[in-house]
MMTF fields as JSON, N, C-alpha, C and O atoms, coordinates in Angstrom:
{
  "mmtfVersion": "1.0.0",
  "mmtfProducer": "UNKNOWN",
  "numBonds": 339,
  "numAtoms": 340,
  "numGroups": 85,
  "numChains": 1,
  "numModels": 1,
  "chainsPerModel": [1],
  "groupsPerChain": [85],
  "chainIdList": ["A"],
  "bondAtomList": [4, 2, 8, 6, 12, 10, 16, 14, 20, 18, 24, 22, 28, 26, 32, 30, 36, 34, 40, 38, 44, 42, 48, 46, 52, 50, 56, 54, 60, 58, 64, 62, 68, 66, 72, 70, 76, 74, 80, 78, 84, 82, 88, 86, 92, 90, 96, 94, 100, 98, 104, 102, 108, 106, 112, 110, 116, 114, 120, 118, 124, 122, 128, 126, 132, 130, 136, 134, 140, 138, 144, 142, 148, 146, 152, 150, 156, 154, 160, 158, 164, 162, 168, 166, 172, 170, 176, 174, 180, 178, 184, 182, 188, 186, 192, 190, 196, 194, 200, 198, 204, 202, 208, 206, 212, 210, 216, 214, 220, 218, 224, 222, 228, 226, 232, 230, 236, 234, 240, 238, 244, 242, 248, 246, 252, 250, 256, 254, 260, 258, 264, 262, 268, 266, 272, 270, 276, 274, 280, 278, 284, 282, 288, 286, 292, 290, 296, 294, 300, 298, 304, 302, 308, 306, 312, 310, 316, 314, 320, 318, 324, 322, 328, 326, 332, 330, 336, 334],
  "bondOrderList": [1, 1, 1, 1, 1, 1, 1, 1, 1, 1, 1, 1, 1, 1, 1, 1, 1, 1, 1, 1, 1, 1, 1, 1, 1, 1, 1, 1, 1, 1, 1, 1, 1, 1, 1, 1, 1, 1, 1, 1, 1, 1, 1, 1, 1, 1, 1, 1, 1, 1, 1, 1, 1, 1, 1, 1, 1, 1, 1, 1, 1, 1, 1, 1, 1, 1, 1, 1, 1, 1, 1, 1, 1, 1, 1, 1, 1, 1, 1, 1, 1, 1, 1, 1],
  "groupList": [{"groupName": "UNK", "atomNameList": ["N", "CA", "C", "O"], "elementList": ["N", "C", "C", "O"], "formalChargeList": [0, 0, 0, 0], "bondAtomList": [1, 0, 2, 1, 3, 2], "bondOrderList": [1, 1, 2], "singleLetterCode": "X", "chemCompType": "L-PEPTIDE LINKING"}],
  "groupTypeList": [0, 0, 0, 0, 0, 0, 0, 0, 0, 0, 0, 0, 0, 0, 0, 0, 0, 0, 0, 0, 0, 0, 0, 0, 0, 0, 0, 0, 0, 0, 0, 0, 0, 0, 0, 0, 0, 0, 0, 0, 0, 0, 0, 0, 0, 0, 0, 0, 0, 0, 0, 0, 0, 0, 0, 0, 0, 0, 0, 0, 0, 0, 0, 0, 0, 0, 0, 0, 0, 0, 0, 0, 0, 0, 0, 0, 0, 0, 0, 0, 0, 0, 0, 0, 0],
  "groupIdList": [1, 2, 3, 4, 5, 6, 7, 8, 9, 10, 11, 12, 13, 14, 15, 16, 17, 18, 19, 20, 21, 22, 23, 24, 25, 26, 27, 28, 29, 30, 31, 32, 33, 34, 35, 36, 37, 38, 39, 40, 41, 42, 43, 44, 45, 46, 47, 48, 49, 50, 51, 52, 53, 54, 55, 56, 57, 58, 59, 60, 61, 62, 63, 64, 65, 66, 67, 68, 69, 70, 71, 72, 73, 74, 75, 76, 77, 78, 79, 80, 81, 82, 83, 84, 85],
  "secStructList": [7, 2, 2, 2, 2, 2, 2, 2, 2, 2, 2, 7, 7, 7, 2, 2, 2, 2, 2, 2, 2, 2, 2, 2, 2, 6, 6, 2, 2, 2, 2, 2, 2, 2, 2, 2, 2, 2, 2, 6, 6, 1, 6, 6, 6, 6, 6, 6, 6, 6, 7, 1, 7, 1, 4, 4, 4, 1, 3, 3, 3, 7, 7, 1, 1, 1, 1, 1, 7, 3, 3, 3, 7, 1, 1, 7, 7, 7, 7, 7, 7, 7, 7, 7, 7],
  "xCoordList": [-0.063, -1.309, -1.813, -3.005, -0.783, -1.136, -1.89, -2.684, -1.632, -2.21, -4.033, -4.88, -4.39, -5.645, -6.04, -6.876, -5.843, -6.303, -6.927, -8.01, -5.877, -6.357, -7.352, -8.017, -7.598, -8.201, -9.622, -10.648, -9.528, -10.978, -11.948, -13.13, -10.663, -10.924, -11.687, -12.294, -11.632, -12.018, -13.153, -14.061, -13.191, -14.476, -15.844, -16.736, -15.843, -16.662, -17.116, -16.203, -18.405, -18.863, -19.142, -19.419, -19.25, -19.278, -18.507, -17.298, -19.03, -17.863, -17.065, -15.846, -18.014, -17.475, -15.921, -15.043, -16.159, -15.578, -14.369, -13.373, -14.504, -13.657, -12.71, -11.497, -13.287, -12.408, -11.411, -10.259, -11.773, -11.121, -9.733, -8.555, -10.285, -9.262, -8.286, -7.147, -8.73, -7.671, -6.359, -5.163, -7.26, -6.569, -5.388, -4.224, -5.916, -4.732, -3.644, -2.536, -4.037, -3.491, -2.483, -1.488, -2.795, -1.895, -1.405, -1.017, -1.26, -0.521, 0.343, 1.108, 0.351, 0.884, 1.968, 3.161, 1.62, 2.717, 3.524, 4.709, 2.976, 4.027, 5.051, 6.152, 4.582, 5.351, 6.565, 7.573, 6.197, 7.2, 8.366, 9.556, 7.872, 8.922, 9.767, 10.973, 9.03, 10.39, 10.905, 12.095, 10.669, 11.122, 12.479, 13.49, 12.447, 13.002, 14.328, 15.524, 13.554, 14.774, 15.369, 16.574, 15.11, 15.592, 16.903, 18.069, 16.307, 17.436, 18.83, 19.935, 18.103, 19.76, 19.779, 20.17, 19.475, 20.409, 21.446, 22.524, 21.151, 22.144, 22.889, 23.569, 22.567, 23.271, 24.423, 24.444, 25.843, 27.2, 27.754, 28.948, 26.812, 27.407, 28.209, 28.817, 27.972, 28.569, 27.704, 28.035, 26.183, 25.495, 24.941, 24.088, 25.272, 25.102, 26.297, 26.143, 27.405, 28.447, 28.23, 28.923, 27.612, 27.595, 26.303, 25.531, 25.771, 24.574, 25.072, 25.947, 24.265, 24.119, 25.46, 25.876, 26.038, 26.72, 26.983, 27.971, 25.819, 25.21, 24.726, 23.785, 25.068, 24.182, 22.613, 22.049, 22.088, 20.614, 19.818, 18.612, 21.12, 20.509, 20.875, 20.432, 21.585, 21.485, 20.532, 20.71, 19.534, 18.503, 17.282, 16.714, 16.894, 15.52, 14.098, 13.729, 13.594, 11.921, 10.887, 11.223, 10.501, 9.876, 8.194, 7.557, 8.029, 6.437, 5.542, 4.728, 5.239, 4.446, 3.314, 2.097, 4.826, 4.299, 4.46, 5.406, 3.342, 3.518, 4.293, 4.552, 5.059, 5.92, 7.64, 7.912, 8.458, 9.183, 10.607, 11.528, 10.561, 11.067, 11.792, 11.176, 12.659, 14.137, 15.257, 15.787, 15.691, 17.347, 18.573, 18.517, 19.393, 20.803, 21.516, 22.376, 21.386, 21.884, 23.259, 23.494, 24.187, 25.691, 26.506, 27.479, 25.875, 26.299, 25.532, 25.784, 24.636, 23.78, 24.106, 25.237, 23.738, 23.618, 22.921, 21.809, 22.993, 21.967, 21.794, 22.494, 20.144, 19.378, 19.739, 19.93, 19.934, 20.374, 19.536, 18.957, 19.248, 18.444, 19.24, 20.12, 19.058, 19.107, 17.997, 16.93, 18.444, 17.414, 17.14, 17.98, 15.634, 14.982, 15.343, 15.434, 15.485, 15.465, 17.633, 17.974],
  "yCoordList": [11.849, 11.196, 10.382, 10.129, 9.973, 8.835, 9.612, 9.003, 10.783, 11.499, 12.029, 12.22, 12.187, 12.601, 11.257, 11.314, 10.543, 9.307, 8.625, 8.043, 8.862, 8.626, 9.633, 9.165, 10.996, 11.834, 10.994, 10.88, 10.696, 10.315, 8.995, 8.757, 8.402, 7.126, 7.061, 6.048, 8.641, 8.7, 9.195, 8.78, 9.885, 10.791, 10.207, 10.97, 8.695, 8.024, 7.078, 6.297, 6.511, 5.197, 4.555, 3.416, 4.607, 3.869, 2.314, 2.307, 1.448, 0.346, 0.358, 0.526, 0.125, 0.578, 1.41, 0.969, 2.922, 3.502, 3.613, 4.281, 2.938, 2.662, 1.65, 1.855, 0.51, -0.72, -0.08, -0.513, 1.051, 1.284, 2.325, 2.207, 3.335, 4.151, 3.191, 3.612, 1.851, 1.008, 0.426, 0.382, -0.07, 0.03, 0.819, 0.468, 2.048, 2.799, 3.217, 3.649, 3.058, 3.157, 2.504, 3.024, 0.764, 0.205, -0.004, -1.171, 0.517, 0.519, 2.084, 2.203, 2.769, 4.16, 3.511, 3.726, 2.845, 2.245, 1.125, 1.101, 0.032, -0.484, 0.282, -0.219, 1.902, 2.109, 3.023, 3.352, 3.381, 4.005, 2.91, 3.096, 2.146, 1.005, 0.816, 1.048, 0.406, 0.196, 1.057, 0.771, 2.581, 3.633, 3.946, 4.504, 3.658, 3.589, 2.134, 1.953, 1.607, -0.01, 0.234, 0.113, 0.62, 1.561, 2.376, 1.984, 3.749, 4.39, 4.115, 4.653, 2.873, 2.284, 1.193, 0.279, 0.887, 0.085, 0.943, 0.422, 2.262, 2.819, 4.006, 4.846, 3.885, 5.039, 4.807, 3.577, 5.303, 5.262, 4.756, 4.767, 4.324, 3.43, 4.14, 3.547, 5.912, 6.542, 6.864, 7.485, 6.317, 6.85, 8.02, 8.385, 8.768, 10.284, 11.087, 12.306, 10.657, 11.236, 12.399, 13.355, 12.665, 13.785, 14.238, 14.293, 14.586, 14.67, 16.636, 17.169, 17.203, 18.51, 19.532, 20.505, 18.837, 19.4, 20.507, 21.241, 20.576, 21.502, 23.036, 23.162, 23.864, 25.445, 24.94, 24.725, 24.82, 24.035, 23.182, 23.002, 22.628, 21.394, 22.335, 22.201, 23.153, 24.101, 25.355, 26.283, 25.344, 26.298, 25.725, 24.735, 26.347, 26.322, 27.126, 27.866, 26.871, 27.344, 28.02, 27.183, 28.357, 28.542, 28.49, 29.376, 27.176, 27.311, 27.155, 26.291, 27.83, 27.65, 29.038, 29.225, 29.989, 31.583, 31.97, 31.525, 32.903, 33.479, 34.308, 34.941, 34.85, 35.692, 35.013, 33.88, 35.778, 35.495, 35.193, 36.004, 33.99, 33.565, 32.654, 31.759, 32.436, 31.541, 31.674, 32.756, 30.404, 30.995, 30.048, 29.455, 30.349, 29.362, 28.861, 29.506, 27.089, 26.743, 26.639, 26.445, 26.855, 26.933, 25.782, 25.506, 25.159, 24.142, 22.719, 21.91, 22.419, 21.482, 20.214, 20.355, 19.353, 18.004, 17.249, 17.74, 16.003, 14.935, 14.789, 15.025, 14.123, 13.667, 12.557, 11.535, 12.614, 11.423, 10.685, 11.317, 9.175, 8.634, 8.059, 7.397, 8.228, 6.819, 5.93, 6.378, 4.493, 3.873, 3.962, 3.627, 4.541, 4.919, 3.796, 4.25, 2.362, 1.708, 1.308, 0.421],
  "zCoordList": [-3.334, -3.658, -2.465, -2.29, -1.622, -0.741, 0.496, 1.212, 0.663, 2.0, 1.339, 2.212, 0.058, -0.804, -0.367, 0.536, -0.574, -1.052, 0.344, 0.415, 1.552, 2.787, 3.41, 4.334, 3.068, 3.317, 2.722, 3.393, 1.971, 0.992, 1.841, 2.089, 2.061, 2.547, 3.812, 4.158, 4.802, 5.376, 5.438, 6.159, 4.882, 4.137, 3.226, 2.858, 2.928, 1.875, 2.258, 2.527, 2.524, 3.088, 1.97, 2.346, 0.641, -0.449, -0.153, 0.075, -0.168, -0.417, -1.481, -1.529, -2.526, -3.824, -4.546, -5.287, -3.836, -3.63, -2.613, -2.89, -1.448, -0.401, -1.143, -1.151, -1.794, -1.936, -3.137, -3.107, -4.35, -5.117, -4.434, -4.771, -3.403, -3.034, -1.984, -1.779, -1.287, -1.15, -1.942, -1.656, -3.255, -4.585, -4.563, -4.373, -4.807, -5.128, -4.097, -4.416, -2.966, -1.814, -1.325, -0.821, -1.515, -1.869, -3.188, -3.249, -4.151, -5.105, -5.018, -5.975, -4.469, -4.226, -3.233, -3.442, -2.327, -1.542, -2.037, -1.704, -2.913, -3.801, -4.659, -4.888, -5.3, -6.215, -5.65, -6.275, -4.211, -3.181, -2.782, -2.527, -2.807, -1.927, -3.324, -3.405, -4.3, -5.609, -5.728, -5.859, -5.793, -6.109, -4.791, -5.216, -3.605, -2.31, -2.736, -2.509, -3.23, -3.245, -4.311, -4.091, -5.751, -6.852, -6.442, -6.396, -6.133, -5.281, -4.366, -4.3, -3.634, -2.985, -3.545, -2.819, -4.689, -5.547, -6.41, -6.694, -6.842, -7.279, -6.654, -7.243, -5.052, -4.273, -4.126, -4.067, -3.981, -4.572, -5.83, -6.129, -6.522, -7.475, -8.794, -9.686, -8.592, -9.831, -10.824, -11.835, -10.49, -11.756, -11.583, -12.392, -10.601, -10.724, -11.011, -10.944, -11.305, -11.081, -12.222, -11.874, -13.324, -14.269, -13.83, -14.788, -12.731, -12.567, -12.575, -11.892, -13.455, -13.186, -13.568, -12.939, -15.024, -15.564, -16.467, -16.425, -17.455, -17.885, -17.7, -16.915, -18.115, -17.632, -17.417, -16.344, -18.738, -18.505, -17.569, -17.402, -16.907, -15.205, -14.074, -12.934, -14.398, -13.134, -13.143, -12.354, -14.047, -14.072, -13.432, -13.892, -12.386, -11.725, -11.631, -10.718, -12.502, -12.563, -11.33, -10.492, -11.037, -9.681, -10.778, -11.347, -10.662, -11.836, -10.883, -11.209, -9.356, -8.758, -8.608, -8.629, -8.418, -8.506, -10.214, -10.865, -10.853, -11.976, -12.282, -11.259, -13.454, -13.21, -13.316, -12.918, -13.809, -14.43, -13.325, -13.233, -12.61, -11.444, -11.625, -12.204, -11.458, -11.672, -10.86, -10.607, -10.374, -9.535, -10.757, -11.835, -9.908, -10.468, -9.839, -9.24, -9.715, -8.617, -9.38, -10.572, -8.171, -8.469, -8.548, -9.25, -7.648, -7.096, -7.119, -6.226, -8.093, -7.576, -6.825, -6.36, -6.592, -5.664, -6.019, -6.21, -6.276, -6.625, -5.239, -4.254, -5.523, -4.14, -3.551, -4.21, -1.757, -1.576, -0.797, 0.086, -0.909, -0.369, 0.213, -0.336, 1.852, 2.591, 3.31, 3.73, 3.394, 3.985, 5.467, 6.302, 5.848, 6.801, 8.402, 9.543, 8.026, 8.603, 8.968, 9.751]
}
């Protein structure tokens, strides 16, 4: 959303409109940073440890192309965040 949003920003002389896609702009970047500080608050901590136990969590959709597209991950992995800095 945050790269639309800057696209727009550039694109619109509205004030109006400018001051609202700031809005969201910075609020797209507030909800990254919690979502970022979130994450390494619970990175090692074990709360993924059942992550992807199931036949059902290891099934993957491909809902981008039509058509009856699916893999099976074997192996899955929870995502790992580290901090950038």
């Amino acid at each position: 959303a945050k790269v639309v949003y800057e696209y727009l920003y550039r694109q619109i002389n509205d004030k109006g409109v400018r001051d609202t896609i700031d809005f969201l702009l910075n609020r797209e970047e507030a909800h990254n940073t919690m979502f970022r500080e979130a994450f390494n608050r619970i990175q090692d901590t074990g709360s993924l440890k059942d992550w992807g136990i199931t036949k059902d969590s290891k099934l993957y959709f491909n809902l981008s192309t039509p058509g009856d597209q699916f893999f099976n991950a074997d192996n899955p992995q929870p995502a790992s965040f580290n901090n950038p800095n």
